[in-house]
KEPA-245881 format. One line per 2 residues: number of its first residue (from 1); their letters; for each residue x, y, z of N, C-alpha, C, O. Coordinates in steps of 0.02 Angstrom, whole numbers, plus 50000, padded with zeros to 5 digits. Example, Ala and Ser with C-alpha at 12.3 -4.5 7.8 and 13.67 -1.06 7.14 Angstrom:
% KEPA-245881
1	as	50660:49716:50390:50615:49775:50390:50660:49835:50390:50712:49834:50423 ~ 50642:49888:50354:50684:49947:50357:50645:50002:50394:50670:50057:50402
% end
This chain:
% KEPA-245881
1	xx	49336:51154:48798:49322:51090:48764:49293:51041:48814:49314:51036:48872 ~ 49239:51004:48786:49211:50975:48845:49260:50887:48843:49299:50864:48801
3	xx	49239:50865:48897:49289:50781:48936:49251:50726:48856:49204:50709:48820 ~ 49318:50723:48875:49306:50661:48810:49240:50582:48830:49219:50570:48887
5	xx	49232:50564:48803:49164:50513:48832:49203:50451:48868:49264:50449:48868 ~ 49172:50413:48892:49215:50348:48929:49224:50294:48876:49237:50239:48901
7	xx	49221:50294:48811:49247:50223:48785:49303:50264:48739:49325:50233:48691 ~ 49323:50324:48750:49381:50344:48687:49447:50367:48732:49439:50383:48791
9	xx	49523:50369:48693:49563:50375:48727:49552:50484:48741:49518:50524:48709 ~ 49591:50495:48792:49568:50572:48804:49616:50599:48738:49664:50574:48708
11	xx	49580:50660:48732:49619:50706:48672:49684:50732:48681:49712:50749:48629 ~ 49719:50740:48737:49791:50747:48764:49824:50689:48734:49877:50703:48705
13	xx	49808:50625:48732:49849:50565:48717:49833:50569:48644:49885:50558:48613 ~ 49783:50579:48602:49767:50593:48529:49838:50644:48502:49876:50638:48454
15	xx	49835:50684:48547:49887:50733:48520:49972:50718:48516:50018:50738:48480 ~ 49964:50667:48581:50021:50645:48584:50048:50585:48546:50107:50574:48531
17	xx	50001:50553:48535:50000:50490:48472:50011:50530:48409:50063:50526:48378 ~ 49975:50557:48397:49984:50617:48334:50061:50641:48312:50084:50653:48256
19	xx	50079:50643:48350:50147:50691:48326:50191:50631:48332:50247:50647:48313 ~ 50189:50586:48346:50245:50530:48345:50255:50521:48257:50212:50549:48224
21	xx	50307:50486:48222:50314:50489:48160:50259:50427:48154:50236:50390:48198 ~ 50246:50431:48069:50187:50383:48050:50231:50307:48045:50194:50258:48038
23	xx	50305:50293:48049:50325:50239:48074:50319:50206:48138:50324:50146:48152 ~ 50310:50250:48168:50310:50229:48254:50242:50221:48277:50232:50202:48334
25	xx	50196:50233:48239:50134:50244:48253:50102:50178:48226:50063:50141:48256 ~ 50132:50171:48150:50124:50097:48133:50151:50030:48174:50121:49979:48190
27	xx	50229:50052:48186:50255:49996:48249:50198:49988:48317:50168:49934:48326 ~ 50192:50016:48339:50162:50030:48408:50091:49985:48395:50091:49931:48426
29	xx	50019:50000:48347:49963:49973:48310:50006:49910:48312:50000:49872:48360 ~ 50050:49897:48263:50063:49818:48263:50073:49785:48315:50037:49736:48321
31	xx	50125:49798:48371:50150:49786:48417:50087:49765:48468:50082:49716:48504 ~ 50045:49814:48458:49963:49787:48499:49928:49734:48464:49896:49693:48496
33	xx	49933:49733:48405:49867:49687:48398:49891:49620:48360:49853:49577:48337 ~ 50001:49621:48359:50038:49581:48387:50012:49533:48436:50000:49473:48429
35	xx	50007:49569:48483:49998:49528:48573:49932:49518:48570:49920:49460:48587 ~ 49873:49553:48553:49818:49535:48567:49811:49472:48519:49776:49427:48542
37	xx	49834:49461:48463:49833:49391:48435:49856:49331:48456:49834:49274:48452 ~ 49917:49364:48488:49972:49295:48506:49936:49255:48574:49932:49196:48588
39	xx	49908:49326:48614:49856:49295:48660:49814:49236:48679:49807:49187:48715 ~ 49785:49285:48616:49692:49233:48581:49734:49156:48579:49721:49102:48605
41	xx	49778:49177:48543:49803:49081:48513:49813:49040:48564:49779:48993:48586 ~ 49880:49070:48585:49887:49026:48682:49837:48996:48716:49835:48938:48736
43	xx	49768:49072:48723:49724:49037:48751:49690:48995:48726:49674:48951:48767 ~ 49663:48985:48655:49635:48930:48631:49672:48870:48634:49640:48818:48643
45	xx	49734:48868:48628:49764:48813:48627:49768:48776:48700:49772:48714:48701 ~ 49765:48815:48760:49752:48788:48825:49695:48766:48823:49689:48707:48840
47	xx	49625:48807:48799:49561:48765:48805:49555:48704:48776:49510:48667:48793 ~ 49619:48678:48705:49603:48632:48673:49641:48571:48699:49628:48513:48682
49	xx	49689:48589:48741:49711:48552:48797:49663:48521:48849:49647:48462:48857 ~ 49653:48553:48869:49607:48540:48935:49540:48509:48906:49521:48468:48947
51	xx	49492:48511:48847:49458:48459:48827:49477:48391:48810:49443:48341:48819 ~ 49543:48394:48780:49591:48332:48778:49587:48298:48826:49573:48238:48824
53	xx	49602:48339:48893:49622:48305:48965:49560:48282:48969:49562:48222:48980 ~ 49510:48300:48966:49443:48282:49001:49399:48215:48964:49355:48177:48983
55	xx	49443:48227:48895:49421:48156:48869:49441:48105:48905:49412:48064:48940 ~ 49501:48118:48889:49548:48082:48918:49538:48033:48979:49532:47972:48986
57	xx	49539:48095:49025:49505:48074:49090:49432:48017:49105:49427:47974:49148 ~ 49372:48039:49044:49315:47987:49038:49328:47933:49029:49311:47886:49064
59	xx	49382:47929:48947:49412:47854:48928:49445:47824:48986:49450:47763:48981 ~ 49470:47849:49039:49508:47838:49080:49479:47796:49116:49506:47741:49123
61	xx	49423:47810:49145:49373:47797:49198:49321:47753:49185:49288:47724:49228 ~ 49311:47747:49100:49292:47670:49078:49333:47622:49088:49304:47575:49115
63	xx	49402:47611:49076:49447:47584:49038:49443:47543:49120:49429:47484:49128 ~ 49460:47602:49181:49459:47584:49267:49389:47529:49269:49389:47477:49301
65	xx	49348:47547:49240:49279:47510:49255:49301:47446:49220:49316:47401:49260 ~ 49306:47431:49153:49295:47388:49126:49366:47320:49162:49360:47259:49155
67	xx	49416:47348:49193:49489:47324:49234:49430:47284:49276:49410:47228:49260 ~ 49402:47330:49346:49378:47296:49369:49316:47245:49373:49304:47211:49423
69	xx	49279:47244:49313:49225:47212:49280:49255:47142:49284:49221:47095:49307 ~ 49334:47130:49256:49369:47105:49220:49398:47064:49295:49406:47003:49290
71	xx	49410:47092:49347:49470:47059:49395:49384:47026:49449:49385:46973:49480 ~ 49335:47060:49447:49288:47024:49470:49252:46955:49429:49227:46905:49455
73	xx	49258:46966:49383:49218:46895:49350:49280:46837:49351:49264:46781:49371 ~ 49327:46845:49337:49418:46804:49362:49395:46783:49448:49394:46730:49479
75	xx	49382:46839:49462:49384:46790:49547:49307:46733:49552:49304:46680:49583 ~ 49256:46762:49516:49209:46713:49519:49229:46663:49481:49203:46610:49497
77	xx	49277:46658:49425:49274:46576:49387:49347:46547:49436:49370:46491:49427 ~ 49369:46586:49475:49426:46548:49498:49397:46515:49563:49438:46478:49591
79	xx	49345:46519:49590:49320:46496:49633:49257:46446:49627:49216:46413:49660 ~ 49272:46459:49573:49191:46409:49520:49211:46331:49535:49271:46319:49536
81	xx	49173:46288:49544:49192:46218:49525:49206:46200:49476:49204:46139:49468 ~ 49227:46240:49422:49231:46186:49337:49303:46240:49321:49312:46260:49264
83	xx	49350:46262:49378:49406:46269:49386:49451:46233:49337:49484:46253:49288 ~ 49443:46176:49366:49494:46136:49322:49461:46134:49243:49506:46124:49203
85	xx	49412:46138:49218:49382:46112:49160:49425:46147:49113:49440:46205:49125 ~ 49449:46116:49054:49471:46173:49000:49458:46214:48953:49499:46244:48918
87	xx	49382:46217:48950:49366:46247:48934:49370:46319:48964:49373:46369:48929 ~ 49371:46320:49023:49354:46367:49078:49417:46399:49082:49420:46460:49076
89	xx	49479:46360:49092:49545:46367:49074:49570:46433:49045:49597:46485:49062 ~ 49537:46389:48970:49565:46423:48899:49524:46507:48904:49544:46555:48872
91	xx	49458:46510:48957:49433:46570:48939:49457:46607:48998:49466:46667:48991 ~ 49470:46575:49063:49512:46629:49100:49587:46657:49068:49606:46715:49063
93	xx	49624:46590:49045:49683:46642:49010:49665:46685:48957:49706:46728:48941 ~ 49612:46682:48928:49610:46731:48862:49567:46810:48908:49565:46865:48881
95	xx	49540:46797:48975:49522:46862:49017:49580:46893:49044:49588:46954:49047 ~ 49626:46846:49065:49697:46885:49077:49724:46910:49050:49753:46958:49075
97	xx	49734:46892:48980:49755:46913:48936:49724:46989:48930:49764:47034:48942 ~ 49664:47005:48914:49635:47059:48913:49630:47089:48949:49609:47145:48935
99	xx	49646:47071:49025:49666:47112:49081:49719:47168:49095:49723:47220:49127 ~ 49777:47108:49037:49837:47123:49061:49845:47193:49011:49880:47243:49022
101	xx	49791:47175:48940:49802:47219:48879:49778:47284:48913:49811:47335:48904 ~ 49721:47285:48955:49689:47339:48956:49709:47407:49039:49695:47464:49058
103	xx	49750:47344:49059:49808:47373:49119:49854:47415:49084:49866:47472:49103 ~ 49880:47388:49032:49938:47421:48992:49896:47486:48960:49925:47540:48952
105	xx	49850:47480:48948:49817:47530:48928:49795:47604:48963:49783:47661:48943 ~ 49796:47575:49016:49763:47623:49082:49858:47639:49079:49873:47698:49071
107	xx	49890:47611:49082:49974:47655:49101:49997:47680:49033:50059:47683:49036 ~ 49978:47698:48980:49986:47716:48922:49959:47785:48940:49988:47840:48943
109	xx	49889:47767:48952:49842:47827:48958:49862:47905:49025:49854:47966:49016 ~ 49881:47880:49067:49905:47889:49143:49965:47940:49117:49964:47998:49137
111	xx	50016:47917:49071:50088:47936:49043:50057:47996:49002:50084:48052:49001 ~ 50001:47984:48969:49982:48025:48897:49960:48091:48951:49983:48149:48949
113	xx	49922:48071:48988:49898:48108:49041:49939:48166:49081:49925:48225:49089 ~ 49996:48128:49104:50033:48178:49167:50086:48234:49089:50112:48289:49099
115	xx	50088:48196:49016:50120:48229:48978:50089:48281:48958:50118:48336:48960 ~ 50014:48273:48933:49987:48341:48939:49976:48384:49006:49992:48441:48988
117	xx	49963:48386:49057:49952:48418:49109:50011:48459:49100:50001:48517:49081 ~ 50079:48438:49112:50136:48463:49100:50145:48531:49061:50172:48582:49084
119	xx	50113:48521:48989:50087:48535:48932:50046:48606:48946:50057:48661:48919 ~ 50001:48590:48990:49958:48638:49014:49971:48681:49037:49957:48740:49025
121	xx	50001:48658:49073:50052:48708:49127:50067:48759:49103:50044:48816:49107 ~ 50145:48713:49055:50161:48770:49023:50134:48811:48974:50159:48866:48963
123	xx	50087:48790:48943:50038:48835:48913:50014:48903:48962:50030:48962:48954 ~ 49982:48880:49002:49957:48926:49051:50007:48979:49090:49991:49025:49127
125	xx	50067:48961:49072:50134:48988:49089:50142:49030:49031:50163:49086:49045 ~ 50134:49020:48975:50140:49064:48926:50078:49113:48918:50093:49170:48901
127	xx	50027:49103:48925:49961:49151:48905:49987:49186:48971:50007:49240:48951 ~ 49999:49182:49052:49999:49238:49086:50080:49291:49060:50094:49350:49073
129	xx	50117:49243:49024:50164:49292:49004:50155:49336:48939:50190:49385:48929 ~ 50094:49311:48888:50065:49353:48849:50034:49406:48873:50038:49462:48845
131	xx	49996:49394:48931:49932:49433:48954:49966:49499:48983:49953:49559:48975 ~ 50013:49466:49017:50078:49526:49050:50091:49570:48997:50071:49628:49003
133	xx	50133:49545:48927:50157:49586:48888:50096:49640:48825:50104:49686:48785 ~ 50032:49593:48855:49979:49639:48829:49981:49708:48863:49987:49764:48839
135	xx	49971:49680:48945:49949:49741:48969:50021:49806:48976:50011:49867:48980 ~ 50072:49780:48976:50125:49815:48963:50112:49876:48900:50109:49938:48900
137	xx	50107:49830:48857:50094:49869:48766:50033:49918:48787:50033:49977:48769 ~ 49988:49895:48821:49914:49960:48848:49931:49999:48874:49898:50050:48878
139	xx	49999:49991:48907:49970:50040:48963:49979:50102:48956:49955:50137:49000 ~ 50015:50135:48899:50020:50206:48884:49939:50235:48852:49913:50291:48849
141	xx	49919:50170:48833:49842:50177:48778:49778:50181:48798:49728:50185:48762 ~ 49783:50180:48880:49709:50158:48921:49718:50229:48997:49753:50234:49047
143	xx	49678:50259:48972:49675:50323:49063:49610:50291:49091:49583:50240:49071 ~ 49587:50340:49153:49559:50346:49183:49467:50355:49169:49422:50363:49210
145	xx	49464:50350:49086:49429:50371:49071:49378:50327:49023:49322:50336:49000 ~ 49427:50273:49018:49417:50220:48961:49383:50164:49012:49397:50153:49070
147	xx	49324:50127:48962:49308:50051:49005:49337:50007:49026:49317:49969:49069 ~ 49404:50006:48990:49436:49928:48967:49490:49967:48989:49506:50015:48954
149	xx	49530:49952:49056:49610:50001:49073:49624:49937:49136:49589:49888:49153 ~ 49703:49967:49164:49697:49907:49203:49690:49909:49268:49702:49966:49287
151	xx	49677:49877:49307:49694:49871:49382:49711:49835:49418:49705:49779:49394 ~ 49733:49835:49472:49799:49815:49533:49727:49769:49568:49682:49785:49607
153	xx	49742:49716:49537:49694:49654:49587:49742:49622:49660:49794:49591:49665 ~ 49701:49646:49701:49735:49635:49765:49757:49705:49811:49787:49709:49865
155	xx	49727:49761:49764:49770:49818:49786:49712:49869:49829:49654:49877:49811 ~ 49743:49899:49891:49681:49907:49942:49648:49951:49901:49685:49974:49857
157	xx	49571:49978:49899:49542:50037:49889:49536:50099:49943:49487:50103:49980 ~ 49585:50141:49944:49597:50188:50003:49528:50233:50023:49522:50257:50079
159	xx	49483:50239:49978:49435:50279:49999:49376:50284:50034:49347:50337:50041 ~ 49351:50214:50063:49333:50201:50116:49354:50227:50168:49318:50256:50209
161	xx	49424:50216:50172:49492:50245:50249:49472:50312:50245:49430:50334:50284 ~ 49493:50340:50211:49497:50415:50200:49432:50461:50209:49432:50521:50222
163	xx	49375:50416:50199:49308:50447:50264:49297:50451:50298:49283:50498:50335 ~ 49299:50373:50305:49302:50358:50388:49328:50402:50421:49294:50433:50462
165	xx	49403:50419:50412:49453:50467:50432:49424:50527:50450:49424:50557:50504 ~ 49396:50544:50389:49368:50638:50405:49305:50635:50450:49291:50683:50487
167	xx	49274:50589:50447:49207:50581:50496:49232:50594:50574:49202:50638:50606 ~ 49283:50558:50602:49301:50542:50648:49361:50601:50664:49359:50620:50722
169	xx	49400:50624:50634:49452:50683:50638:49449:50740:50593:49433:50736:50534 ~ 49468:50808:50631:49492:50854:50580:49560:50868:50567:49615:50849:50585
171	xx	49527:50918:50520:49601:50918:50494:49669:50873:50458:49660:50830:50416 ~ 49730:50892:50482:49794:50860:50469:49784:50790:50505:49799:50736:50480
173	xx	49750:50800:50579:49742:50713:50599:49709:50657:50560:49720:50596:50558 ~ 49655:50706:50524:49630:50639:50466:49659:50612:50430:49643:50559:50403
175	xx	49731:50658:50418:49778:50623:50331:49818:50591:50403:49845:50544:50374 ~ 49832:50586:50448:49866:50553:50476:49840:50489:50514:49880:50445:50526
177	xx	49795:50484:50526:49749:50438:50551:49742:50403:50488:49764:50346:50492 ~ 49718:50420:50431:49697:50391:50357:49782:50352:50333:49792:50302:50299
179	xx	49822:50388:50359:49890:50357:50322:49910:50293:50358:49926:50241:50329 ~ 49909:50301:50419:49937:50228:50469:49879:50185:50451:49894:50135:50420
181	xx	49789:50197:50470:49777:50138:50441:49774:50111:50375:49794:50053:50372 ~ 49757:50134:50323:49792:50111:50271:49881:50076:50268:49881:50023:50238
183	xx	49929:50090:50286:49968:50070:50304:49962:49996:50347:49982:49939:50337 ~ 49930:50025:50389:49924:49943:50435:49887:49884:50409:49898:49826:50429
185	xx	49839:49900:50363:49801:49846:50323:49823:49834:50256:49794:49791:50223 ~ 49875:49868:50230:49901:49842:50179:49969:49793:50185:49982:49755:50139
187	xx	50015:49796:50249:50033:49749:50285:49999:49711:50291:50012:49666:50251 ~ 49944:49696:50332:49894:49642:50350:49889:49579:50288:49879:49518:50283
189	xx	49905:49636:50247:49856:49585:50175:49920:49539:50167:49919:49479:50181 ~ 49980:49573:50141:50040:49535:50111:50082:49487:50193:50141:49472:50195
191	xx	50021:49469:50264:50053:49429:50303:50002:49349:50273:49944:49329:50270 ~ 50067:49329:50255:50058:49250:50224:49998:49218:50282:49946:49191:50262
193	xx	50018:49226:50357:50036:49194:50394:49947:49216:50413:49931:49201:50471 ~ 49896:49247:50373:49848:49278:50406:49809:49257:50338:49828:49278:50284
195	xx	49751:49212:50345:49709:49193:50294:49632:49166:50326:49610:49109:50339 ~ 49597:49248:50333:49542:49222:50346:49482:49197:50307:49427:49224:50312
197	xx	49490:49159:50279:49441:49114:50247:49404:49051:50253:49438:49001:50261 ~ 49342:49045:50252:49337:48982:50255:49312:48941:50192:49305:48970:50139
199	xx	49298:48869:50199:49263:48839:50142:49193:48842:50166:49168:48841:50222 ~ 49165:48845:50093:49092:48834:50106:49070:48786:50057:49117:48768:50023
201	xx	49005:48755:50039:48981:48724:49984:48998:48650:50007:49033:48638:50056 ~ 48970:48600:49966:49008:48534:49942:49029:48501:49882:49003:48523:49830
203	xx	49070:48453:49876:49098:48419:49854:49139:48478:49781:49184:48519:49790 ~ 49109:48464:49724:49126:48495:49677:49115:48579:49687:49150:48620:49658
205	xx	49075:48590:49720:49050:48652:49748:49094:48684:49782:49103:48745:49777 ~ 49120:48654:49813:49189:48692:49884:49212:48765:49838:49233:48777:49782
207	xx	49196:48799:49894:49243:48859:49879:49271:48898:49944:49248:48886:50000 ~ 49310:48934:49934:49323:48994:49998:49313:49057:49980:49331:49089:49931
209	xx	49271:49076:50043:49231:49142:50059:49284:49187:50111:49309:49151:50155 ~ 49299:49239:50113:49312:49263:50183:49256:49260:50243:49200:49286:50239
211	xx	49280:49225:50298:49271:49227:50346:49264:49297:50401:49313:49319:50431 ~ 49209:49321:50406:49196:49387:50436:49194:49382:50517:49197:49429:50558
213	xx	49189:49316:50527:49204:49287:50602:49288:49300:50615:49295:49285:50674 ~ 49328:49312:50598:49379:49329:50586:49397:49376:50628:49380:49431:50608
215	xx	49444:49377:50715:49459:49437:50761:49480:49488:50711:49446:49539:50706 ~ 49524:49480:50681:49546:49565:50647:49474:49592:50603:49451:49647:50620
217	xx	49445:49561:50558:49410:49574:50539:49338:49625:50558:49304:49672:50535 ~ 49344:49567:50629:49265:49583:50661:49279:49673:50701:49246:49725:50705
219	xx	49350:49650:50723:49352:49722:50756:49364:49770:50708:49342:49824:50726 ~ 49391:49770:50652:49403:49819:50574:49319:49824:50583:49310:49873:50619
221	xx	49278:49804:50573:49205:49813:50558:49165:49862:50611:49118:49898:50595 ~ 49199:49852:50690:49167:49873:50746:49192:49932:50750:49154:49977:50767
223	xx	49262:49947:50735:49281:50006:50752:49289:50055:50677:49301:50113:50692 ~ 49286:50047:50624:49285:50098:50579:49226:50069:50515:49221:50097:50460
225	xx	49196:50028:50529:49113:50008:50490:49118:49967:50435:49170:49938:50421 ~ 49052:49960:50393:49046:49935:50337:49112:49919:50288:49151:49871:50281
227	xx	49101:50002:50249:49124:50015:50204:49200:49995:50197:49228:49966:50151 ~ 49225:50019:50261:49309:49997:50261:49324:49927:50254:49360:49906:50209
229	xx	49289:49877:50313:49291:49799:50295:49267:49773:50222:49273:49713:50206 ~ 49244:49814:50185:49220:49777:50119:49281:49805:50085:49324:49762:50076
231	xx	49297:49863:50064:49370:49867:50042:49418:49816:50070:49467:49817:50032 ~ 49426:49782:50106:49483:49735:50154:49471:49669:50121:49517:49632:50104
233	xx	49383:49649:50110:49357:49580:50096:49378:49598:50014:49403:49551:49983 ~ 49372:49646:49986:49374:49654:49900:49429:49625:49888:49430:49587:49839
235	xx	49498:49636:49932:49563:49642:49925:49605:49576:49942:49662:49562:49922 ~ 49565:49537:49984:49562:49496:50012:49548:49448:49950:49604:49426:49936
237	xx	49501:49420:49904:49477:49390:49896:49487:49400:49822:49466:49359:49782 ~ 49528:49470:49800:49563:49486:49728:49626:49419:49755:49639:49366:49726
239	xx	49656:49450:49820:49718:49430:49811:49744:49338:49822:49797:49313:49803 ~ 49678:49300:49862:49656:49255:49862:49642:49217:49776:49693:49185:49761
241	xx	49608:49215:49740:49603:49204:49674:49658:49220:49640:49680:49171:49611 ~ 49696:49276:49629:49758:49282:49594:49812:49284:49588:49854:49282:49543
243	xx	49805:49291:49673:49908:49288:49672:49902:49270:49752:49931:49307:49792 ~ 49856:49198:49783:49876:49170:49865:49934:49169:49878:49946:49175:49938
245	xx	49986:49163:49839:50051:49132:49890:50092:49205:49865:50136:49205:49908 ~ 50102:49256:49831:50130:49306:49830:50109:49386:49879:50142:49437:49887
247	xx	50041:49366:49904:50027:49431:49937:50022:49510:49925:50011:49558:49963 ~ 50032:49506:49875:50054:49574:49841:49994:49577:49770:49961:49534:49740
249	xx	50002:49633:49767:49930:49634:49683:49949:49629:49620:50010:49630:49608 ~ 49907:49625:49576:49934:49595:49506:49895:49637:49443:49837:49659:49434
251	xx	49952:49637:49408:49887:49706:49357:49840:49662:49324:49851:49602:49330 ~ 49796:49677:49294:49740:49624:49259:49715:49698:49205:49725:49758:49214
253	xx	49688:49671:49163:49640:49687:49100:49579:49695:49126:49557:49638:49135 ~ 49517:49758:49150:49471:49765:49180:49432:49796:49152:49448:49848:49123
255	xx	49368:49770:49155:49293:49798:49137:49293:49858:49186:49292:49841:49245 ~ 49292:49928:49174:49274:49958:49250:49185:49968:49247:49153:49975:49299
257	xx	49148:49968:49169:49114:49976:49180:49041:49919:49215:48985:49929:49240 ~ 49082:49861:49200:49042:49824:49230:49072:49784:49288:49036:49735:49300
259	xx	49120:49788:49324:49170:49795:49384:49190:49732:49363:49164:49690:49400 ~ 49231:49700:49309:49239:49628:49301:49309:49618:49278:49332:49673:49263
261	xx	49345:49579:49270:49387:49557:49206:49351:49561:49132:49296:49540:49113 ~ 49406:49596:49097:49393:49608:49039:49412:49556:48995:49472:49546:48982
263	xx	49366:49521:48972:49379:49458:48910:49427:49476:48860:49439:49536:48850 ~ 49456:49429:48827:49502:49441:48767:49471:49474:48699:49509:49514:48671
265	xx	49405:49464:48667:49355:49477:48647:49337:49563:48658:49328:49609:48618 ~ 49338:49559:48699:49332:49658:48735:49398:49688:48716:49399:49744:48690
267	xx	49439:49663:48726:49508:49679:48739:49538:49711:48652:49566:49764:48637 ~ 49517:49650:48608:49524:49672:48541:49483:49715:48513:49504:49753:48470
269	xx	49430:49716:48530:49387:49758:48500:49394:49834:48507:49391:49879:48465 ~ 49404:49834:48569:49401:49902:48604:49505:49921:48569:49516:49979:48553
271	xx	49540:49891:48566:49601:49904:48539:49593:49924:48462:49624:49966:48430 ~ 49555:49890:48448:49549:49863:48364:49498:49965:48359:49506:50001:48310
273	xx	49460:49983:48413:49425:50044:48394:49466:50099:48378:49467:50136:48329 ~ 49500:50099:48434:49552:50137:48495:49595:50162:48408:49604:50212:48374
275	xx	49609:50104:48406:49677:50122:48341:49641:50157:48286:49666:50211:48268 ~ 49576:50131:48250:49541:50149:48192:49527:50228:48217:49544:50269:48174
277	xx	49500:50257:48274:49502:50349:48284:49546:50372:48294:49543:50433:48294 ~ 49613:50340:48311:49654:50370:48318:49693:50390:48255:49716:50448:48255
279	xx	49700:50360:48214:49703:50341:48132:49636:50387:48099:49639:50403:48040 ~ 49593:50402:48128:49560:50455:48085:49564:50523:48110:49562:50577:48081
281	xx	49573:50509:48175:49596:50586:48198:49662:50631:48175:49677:50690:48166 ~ 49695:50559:48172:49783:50605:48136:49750:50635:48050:49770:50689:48031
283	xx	49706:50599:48012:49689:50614:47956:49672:50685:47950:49696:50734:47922 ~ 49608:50668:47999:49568:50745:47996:49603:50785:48022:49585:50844:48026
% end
């Protein structure tokens, strides 16, 4: 029988889905597209947060403008000669007045503000605990063979090492040479205390790049080449974006065929397939 194609689950797991009872088979379908819903929602509801905030934030930054519009034209009539006049009077107290309204306003806003962020948070606290219990529910449903399966972001790629290795040794010394360094750079990664990166760009632009000027780095590059330091920078810079202060890797939802994170959008679809052949295969 020839290898099943790369977007279907392999025929070993068909068989094994198959013989489960047609209750468990229904639980399991629900149970997926359960989570892939509960997902979607979380996340929309964070995006509808965070446009909130950003209004928010504009009204904010008028409201700041129009304060100080307001505390500058007050210092020009308080220094005006027609000070005393009452006319002048009656219109600085009625600017204070609107000063004072639109101060209260900016601390209304400020409160509304740090309440959603809060908000966000925990939103964003809940979609990575959805996203978790997605990829949990996959993971019996996705091999080696499928687009959409998961992978260990932050987690070294050994096969760079493991050439290098044979290039340079035979034999048993290569799996032994290949095992310590791997070993020694997967330490490397989870030392807090070791972050070669720098910033680059400006202002809104700032980001961090690994730093290849970097002593461990430069000598990883001099003494076993290319290929191995780019496995190190991949790993580096997974584990940088997704998990800086834990050091360790994190499963994620992955495109393998286009080397990316896999959107929520992909995620259902390709579930939503997954289930419909699997459901015609038990038929036929």
């Amino acid at each position: 029988m020839g290898s099943s194609s790369e977007s279907e689950v392999s025929e070993s797991e068909i068989a094994d889905y198959s013989e489960k009872p047609s209750l468990e088979q229904k639980r399991t379908d629900d149970r997926v597209l359960t989570l892939v819903e509960e997902h979607k929602r979380k996340k929309e509801e964070a995006l509808e947060k965070i446009r909130q905030l950003e209004k928010e934030l504009n009204d904010k930054q008028k409201l700041q403008m129009q304060i100080q519009e307001l505390k500058g034209k007050l210092q020009v009539m308080k220094h005006g000669e027609d000070e005393d006049d009452e006319d002048v009077k009656k219109e600085m107290k009625k600017m204070n007045d609107e000063l004072d309204e639109k101060c209260s306003e900016l601390q209304d806003m400020e409160d509304t503000n740090s309440a959603l962020m809060i908000k966000e948070r925990q939103s964003n606290d809940e979609i990575q605990e959805a996203r978790q219990e997605l990829i949990a529910g996959l993971m019996g449903m996705l091999n080696d063979r499928t687009n959409i399966r998961i992978k260990r972001l932050g987690e070294l790629d050994e096969k760079p090492f493991l050439k290098a290795c044979n290039k340079r040794f035979k034999g048993e010394e290569a799996g032994v040479q290949y095992a310590m360094l791997c070993s020694k750079w997967q330490e490397n990664l989870k030392d807090s205390n070791w972050h070669p990166f720098k910033r680059v760009g400006t202002e809104d632009k700032m980001k961090e790049v690994v730093d290849e000027g970097d002593e461990q780095l430069k000598n990883l590059k001099e003494e076993w080449g290319e290929e191995v330091l780019e496995a190190v920078k991949t790993a580096l810079e997974e584990l940088n974006e997704h998990n800086p202060s834990g050091g360790y890797s994190v499963p994620a939802l992955w495109n393998f065929k286009e080397n990316r994170k896999a959107t929520l959008k992909e995620v259902v679809e390709y579930m939503t397939l997954q289930i419909k052949n699997l459901k015609r295969k038990r038929k036929g």
